[in-house]
C-alpha positions, -999 to +999 in steps of 0.1 A: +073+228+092+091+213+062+079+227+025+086+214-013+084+235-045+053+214-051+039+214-014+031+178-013+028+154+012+027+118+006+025+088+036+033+051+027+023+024+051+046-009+055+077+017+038+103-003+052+107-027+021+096-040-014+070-024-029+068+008-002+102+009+000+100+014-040+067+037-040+085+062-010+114+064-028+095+073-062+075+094-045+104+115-028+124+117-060+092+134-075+093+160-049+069+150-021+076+153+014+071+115+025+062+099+061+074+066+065+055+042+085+062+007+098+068-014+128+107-018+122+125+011+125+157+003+110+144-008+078+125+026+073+160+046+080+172+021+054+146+033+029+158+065+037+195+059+031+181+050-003+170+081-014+186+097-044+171+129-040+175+160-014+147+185-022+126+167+001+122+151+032+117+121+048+103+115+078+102+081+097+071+068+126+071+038+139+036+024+137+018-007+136-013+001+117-038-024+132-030-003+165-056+027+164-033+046+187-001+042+171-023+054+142-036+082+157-005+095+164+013+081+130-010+111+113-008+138+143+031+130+138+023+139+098-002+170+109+024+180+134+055+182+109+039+192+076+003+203+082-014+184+055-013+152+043-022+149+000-014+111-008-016+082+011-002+049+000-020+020+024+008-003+015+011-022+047+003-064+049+010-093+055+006-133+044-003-162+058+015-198+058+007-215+021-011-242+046-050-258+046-074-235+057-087-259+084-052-256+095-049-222+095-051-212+136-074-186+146-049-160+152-028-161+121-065-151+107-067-124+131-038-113+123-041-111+090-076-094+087-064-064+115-034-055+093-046-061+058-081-049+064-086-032+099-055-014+092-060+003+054-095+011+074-081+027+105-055+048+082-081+062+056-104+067+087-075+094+099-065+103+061-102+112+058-104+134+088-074+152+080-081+160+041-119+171+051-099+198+075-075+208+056-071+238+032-070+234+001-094+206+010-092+174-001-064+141-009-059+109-025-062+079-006-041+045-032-055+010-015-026-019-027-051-045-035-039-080-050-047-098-083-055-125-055-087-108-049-099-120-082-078-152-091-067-169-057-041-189-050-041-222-031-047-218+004-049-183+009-078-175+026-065-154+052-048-126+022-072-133-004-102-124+015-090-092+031-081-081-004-116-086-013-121-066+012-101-039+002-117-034-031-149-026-012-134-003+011-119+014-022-153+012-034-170+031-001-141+059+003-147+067-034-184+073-030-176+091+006-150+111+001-166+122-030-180+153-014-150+165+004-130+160-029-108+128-014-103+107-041-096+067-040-082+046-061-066+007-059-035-004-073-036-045-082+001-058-085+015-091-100+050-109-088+068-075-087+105-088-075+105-082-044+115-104-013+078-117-005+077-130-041+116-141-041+096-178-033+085-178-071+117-181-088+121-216-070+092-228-082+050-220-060+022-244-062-008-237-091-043-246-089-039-280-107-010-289-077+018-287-100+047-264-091+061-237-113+084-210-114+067-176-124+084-145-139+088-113-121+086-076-130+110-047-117+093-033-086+099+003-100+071-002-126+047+001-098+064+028-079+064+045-112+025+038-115+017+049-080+036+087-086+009+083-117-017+080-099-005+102-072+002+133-092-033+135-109-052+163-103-083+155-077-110+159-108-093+125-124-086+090-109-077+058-117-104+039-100-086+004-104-049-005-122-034-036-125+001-038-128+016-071-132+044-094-147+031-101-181+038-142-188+031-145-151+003-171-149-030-150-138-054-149-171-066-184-175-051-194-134-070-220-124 
């Protein structure tokens, strides 16, 4: 069983690129002990080749997370190797085609809703159990939420509607985990530059059907703001944060 100088253990869901590629990395540089999780294993033991840092470890688990086995054994894997679990990042999700939502197909929904939603829900259902068992007691469960949740985009019912979701779910671990001194929070992130937003410097549709290219922000801004959040003590939290690329167009959208 692995240790760090400050004992922390942090898990990141979907850490094989952009934003929890950038968040593990962040994370491991400020000492915690960090599981990676995702369904391609080469581009987690890439995210590990990153890493600038050796006074922690990394540890990489394949896992799809709207599998409740793989999950199951994503955080027996994390029990099993460091014998707590302090932060976890539910990072992992996915889009769906920029396409009319009557032509949207049944499964691409499904799809969407089991890793977006089912997913963060399966992994705080095991965070839960394990920071309720543990000793000291307690966690911080960070939900990656989406501006889209407030200020849609054009045909994206599948994503914006599972991040809808997920500020509920934020909502009812909060009040839950309360008790047991879990703490949640939600991180809302605007055109950080990573590859699922490299489609925005060519130009994406707005409301009004024009097309425009938006600006970016450096991913590490919000890898810096989740080791924020992540390093408060368990009697503060940042209920919601919005990071975001400030002359992207979100005030006003629409």
């Amino acid at each position: 069983m692995f240790m760090t100088s400050s004992g922390k253990v942090a898990l990141v869901t979907g850490a094989g690129s952009g934003i929890g590629r950038a968040a593990s990395l962040a994370l491991h540089a400020d000492g915690y002990l960090v599981v990676l999780a995702g369904r391609r294993v080469e581009q987690l033991k890439k995210t590990t080749a990153l890493a600038q840092t050796s006074h922690s470890e990394m540890v990489v688990v394949q896992a799809d997370v709207s599998q409740p086995d793989q999950v199951k054994e994503l955080f027996a894997c994390t029990k099993r190797t460091f014998g707590r679990l302090d932060v976890l990042f539910n990072n992992a999700g996915i889009s769906s085609p920029a396409i009319p939502m009557e032509d949207l197909s049944y499964e691409r929904w499904t799809e969407v809703v089991n890793v977006n939603l089912t997913g963060a829900f399966l992994c705080a259902q095991e965070a839960i159990r394990m920071m309720k068992a543990q000793n000291p007691r307690g966690g911080r469960i960070i939900n990656n939420g989406s501006l889209s949740a407030y200020m849609p985009r054009p045909n994206s019912a599948p994503y914006t509607a599972t991040k809808h979701a997920i500020t509920g779910l934020t909502k009812c671990i909060s009040l839950d985990g309360r008790e047991y001194d879990i703490a949640c929070s939600q991180i809302d992130i605007g055109n950080a530059a990573t590859e699922m937003t490299e489609r925005m410097t060519e130009g994406v549709r707005q409301a009004n059907g024009t097309r425009m290219i938006e600006p970016r922000m450096n991913v590490q801004h919000v890898a810096d703001a989740i080791v924020f959040m992540a390093n408060l003590p368990l009697d503060a939290n940042v209920q919601f944060m919005t990071v975001m690329a400030t002359k992207m167009p979100y005030i006003g959208r629409g």
